[in-house]
LOMAR-695004 format. One record per residue (C-alpha): x, y, z. Coordinates in steps of 0.1 Angstrom, whole numbers, plus 5000, padded with zeros to 4 digits. Example, Ala and Ser with C-alpha at 12.3 -4.5 7.8 and 13.67 -1.06 7.14 Angstrom:
2
512349555078 513749895071 
END
This chain:
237
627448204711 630748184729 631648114764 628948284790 630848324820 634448314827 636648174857 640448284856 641347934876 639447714846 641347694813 641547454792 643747154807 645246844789 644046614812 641046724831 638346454845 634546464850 634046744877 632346634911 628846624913 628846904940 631147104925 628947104887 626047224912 627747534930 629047594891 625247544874 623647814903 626348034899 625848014857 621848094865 622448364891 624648554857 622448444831 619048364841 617348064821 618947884800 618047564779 620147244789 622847234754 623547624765 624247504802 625747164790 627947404765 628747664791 630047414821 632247204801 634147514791 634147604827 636047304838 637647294805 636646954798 638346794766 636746634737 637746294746 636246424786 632746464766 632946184743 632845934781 630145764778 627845554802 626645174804 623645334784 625545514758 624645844772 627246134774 628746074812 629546474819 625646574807 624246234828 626146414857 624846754847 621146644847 621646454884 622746764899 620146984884 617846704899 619246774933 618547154928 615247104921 614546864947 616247144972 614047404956 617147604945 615847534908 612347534893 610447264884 609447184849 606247234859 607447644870 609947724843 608447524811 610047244795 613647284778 614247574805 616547544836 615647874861 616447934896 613947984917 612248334920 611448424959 609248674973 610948974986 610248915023 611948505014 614648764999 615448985029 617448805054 616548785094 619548845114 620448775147 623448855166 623448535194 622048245201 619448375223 618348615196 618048345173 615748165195 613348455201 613248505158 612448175151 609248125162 608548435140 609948275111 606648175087 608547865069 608647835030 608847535005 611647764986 615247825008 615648175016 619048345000 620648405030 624248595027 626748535003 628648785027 627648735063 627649065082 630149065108 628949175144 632549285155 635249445137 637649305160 636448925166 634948635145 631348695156 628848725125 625048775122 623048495114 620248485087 617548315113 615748225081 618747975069 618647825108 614747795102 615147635068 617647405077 616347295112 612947195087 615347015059 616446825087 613146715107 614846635142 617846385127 620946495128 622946525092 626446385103 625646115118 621946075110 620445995148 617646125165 618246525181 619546455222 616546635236 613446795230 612947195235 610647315261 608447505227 608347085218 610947125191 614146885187 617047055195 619747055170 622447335155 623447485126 626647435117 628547595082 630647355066 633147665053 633247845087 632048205082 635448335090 636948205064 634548325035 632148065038 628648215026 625848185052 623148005033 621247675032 623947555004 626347605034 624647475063 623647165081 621547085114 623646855138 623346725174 626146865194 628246585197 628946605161 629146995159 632146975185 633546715160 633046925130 635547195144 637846975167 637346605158 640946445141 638146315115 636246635108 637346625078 636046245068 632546355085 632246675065 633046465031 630346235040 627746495047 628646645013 628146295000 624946245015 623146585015 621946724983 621347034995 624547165002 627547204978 631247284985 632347654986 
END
């Protein structure tokens, strides 16, 4: 069948290892989004040439005798189901891995401009069980600053995911909201300006203390490789 997508940095290397979880899930929705369903051998086929895994890369195998790169392959299709970003069995029929088909108002994003506006839209916001695309290339609000419009339905969604605990450092929100909800914010992990996509793959609710620390903290870094760690929804961009 040959290879079905093709990424100039991935060739073929000597010595290549068993990709991180989070990076064979940004690889598996990006394969989908290209070539709709596909059975597992096809996406099992199609990723190892991706990361241009070796024989001897495929022939690891587990404590179980299972294939260690497909074990890995199935965990982080598990987490795309669990995030909705993938169907369920159930949705797709067995043997057949789909991304999730949204309604064309889930599909169009909501945006917002400032903090304020973002507010007022989202109590308009009717939630979903299925996280709304979002932008792969956030609209900028200036041509002369760093000041981008916000998908208010990626804020919604995400402020939901995270039901009032923040997901750095996984305490309570500060304060409550005079509308009754816990205050939190919605940070991007790759910052907008620097080609990070505005989506729910990209995004995490956190109480401010840890937002400051995400842009300014000398261990931003060690917090943001936790959260990746810890929260299957998002994946490294």
């Amino acid at each position: 069948m040959g290879v079905l997508f093709n990424y100039e940095c991935n060739i073929f290397r000597e010595h290549s290892v068993i990709p991180d979880r989070n990076e064979i899930k940004k690889a598996l929705v990006n394969l989908l989004e290209r070539e709709g369903s596909l059975s597992p051998s096809t996406v099992y086929r199609a990723l190892s040439d991706h990361f241009g895994l070796s024989t001897s890369d495929l022939a690891k195998k587990t404590d179980t005798n299972e294939s260690f790169f497909e074990k890995e392959v199935r965990w982080a299709k598990k987490d795309l189901v669990d995030s909705g970003v993938i169907k369920m069995p159930q949705q797709s029929g067995r043997g057949i891995w789909e991304l999730s088909v949204k309604s064309e108002e889930e599909l169009s994003p909501i945006l917002a401009y400032s903090p304020e506006e973002i507010e007022r839209e989202l109590s308009k916001v009717t939630l979903s069980l299925s996280p709304p695309v979002g932008q792969k290339k956030p609209e900028r609000a200036s041509s002369s600053g760093e000041i981008f419009a916000r998908d208010v339905r990626v804020v919604a969604y995400v402020l939901k995911e995270a039901k009032g605990t923040c997901e750095a450092c996984t305490k309570p929100s500060p304060f409550t909201k005079a509308d009754g909800m816990s205050y939190l914010e919605v940070h991007h992990l790759r910052r907008l300006a620097d080609g990070g996509t505005d989506t729910v793959q990209n995004a995490i609710a956190v109480c401010p203390n840890c937002h400051r620390e995400l842009h300014h903290g000398r261990n931003k870094t060690a917090l943001r490789d936790l959260v990746y760690s810890r929260i299957s929804r998002v994946v490294r961009e």
